[in-house]
C-alpha positions in Angstrom: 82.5 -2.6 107.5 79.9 -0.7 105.8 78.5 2.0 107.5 75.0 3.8 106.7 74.3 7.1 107.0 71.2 7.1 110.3 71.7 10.6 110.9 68.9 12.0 108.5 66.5 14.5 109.2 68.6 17.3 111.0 71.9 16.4 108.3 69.9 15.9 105.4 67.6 18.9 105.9 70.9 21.3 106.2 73.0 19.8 103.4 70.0 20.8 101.0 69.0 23.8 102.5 65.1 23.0 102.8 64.1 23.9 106.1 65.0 24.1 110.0 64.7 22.0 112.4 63.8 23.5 116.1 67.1 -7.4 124.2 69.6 -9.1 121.3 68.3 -12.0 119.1 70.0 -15.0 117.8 72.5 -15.2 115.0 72.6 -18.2 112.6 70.9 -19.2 109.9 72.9 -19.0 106.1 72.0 -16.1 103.6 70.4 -18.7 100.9 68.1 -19.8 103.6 64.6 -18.4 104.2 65.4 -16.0 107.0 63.6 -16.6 110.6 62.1 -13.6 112.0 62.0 -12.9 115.8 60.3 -9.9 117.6 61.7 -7.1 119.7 60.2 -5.0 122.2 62.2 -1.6 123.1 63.4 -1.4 126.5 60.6 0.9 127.6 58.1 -1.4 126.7 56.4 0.7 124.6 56.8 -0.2 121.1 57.6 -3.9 119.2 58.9 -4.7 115.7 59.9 -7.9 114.0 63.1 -8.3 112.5 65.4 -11.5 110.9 67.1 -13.5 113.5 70.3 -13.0 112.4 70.1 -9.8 113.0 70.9 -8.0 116.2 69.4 -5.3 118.4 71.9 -3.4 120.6 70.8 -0.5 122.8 72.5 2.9 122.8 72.5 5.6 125.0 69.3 7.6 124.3 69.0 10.4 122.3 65.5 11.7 123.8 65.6 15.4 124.5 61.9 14.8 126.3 61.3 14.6 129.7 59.5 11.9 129.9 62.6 10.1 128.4 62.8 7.9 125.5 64.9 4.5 123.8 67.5 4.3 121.5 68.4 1.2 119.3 71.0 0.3 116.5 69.8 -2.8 114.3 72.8 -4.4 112.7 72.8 -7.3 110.1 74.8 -10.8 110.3 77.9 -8.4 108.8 77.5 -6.4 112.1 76.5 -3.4 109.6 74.1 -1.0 110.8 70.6 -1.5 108.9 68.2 1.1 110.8 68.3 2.5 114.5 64.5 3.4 116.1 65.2 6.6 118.8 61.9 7.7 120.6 61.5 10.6 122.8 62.7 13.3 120.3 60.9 16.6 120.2 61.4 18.3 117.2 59.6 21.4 115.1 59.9 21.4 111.4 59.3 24.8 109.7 59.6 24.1 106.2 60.6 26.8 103.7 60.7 27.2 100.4 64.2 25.5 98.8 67.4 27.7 98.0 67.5 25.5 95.4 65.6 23.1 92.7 65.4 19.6 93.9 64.4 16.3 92.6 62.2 14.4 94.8 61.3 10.7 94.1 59.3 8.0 96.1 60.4 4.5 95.4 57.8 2.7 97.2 55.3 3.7 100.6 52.9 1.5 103.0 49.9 2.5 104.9 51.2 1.8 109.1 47.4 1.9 111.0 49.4 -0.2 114.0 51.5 2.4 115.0 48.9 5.3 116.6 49.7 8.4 117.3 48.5 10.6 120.3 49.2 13.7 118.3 45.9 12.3 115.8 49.1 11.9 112.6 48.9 8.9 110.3 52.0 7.3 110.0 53.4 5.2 106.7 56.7 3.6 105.6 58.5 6.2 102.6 61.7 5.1 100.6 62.4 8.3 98.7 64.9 10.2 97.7 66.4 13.9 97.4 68.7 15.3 95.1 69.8 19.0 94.3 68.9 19.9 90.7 73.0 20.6 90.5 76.0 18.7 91.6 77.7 21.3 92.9 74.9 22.3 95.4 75.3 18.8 97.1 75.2 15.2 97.2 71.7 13.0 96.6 70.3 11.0 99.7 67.9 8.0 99.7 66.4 7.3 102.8 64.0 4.6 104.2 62.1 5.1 106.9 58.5 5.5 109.4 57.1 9.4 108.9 53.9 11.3 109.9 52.9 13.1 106.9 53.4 16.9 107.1 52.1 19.0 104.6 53.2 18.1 100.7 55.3 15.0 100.1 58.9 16.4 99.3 57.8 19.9 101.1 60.1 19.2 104.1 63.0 17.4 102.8 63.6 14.0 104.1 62.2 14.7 107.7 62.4 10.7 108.9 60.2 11.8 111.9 56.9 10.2 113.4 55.1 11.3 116.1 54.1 8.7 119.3 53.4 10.6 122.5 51.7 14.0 123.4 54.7 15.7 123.7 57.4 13.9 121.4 57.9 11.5 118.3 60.9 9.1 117.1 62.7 8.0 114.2 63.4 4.3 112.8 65.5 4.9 109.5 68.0 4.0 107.5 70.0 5.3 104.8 70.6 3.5 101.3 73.9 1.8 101.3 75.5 3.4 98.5 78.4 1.0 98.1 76.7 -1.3 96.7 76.8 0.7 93.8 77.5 -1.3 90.4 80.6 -0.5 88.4 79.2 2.8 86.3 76.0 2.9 88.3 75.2 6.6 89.2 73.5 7.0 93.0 70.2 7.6 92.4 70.1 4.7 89.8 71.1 2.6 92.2 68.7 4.0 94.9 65.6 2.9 92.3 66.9 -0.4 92.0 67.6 -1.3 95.3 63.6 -1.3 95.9 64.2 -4.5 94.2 66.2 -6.5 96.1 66.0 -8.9 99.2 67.7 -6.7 101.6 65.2 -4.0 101.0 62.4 -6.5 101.0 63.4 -7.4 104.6 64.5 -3.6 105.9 60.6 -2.6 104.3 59.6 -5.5 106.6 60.9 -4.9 109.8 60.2 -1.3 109.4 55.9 -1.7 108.6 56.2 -3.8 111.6 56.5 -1.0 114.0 53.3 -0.7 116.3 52.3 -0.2 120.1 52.4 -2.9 122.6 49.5 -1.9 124.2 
C-alpha cells in the first residue's frame, strides 16, 4: 500500500527552511466505470464535500489544538490508500522569512472556492504547486494539492496547506502527490506536471473545490 505524504505544512516548511510555524460511503463500482459521487458532512456538522463512492471517509482522532475543538478525517481510495485528510480546528501562525536557500516554485493548476467563507474575511482557492530547492543536496522537491487562504506572495510561505474557517482557528484538506507513480526515468517534478493530467487528479481537484459550509 501506497502511502502519501499528508503531513505538509509544518514538515515541508522545515525541510526547506522557508519559514516557522507558531460517516463512511459505499464501495463498488469498477475503475472503467464513470465513478458515482456521494457527499460527506464532517462529524461536527460544520463543513460538507463530495467525494467518489468508492471511496471511503474514516474519522481520526482530532488534531485541533483550539478550544472550541475541531474534526479530523482520512479519505482513502478503493486501494484503501490515503488520497487527502481535512483536520479543522488548528491554530497556527506563519511568519514567513526570507529562504536560506533558492527555490523553484511552480503552480500546476488553482480554482476560485467562494463556498467555503471564512470568518477571518480570507479568500480561499484550491493550489496544486510545487517546491523544490535550487540544489539536491539542500533537499528533496514536494508537490502538494490542497485548500489555502492566500497569505502574502504566492511561493512566499512555502507550501503552507492552511485555510482559515472560524474566528480563532483554520484547517487543512491536502494531499501530497504520489510519487510512485513515477514512470521508468521520470524525474519528480516531471512527474508532478503531468499528473495535473490525469483522472485521479481530475477527481482529488474535485472533491477538494467541493469543500463549503453547511450552513
Amino acid at each position: 500500500m501506497r502511502y502519501r505524504n499528508t503531513t505538509l505544512a509544518a514538515a515541508t516548511l522545515l525541510v526547506l527552511s522557508m519559514s516557522s510555524c507558531a460517516g463512511p460511503s459505499d464501495t463498488g463500482q469498477p475503475s472503467s466505470a464513470p465513478a458515482a459521487w456521494v457527499s460527506y458532512t464532517t462529524p461536527d456538522g460544520s463543513l460538507v464535500f463530495e467525494h467518489r463512492a468508492d471511496w471511503k471517509v474514516q474519522e481520526e482522532p482530532a488534531l485541533a489544538n483550539d478550544p472550541a475543538g475541531g474534526i479530523s478525517v482520512q479519505v482513502k481510495d478503493a486501494g484503501g490508500d490515503m488520497v487527502a485528510r481535512l483536520d479543522t480546528g488548528l491554530i497556527a501562525d506563519l511568519i514567513c522569512s526570507d529562504p536560506d536557500v533558492d527555490v523553484q516554485y511552480t503552480e500546476y493548476d488553482t480554482e476560485p472556492m467562494p463556498e467555503l467563507e471564512s470568518m477571518q474575511g480570507t479568500e480561499q482557492r484550491f493550489v496544486y504547486r510545487s517546491i523544490a530547492p535550487s540544489s539536491p543536496d539542500r533537499g528533496e522537491p514536494v508537490a502538494t494539492y490542497a485548500v489555502i487562504s492566500e497569505t502574502g506572495d504566492r511561493g512566499q510561505c512555502g507550501l503552507f496547506d492552511f485555510f482559515t474557517f472560524t474566528e480563532s482557528s483554520g484547517g487543512r484538506f491536502a494531499g501530497a502527490y504520489p510519487s510512485d507513480e513515477l514512470a521508468p526515468g521520470q524525474s519528480y517534478l516531471d512527474g508532478a506536471a503531468a499528473y495535473v493530467d490525469s483522472a485521479e487528479f481530475r477527481d482529488v481537484k474535485r472533491m477538494l473545490v467541493s469543500l463549503r459550509d453547511t450552513d
